[in-house]
C-alpha positions in Angstrom: -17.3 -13.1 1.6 -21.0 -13.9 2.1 -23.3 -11.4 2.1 -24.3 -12.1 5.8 -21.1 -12.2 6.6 -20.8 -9.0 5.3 -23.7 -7.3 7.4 -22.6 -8.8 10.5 -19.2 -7.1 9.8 -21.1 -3.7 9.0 -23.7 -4.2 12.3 -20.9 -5.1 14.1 -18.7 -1.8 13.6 -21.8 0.4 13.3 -23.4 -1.0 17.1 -26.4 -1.7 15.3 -28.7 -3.7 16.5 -28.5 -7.6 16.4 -30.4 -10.4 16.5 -32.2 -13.0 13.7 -35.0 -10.3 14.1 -33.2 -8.1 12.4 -33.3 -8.3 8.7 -30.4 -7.7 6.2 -32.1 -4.9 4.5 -32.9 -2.8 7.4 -29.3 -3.2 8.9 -27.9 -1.9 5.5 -30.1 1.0 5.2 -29.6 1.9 8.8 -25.8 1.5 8.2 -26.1 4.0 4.8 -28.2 6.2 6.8 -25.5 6.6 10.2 -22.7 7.1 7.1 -25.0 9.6 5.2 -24.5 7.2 2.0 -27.5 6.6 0.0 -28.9 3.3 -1.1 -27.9 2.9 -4.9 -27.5 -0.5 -6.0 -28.2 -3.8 -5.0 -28.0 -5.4 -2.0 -24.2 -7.0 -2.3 -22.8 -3.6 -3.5 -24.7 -1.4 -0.8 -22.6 -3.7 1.5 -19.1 -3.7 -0.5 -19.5 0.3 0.2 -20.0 0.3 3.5 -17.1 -2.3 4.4 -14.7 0.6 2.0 -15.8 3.6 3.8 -15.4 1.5 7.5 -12.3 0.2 6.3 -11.2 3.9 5.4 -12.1 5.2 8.3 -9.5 2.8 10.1 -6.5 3.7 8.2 
């Protein structure tokens, strides 16, 4: 999956805001910051991380 694909999944279950304002770094370190995750690693694997503990949080 695309990495903006990915943030929009991660705004999208974390009510963040939206918008092409809204850049893909500052959703993904508001999204580690509602989770209480911090920001090691690189974009792409910041975003893998958040999907896992979202998708964990489902089951």
């Amino acid at each position: 999956m695309p990495l903006p694909t990915k943030v929009e999944a991660i705004r999208s279950a974390l009510s963040l805001p939206a918008g092409a304002r809204v850049a893909l770094l500052a959703t993904i370190q508001d999204a580690n910051a509602q989770l209480g995750l911090s920001q090691e690693g690189g974009l792409v694997a910041q975003a893998d991380r958040l999907l896992q503990v979202l998708s964990d949080r489902l089951v």
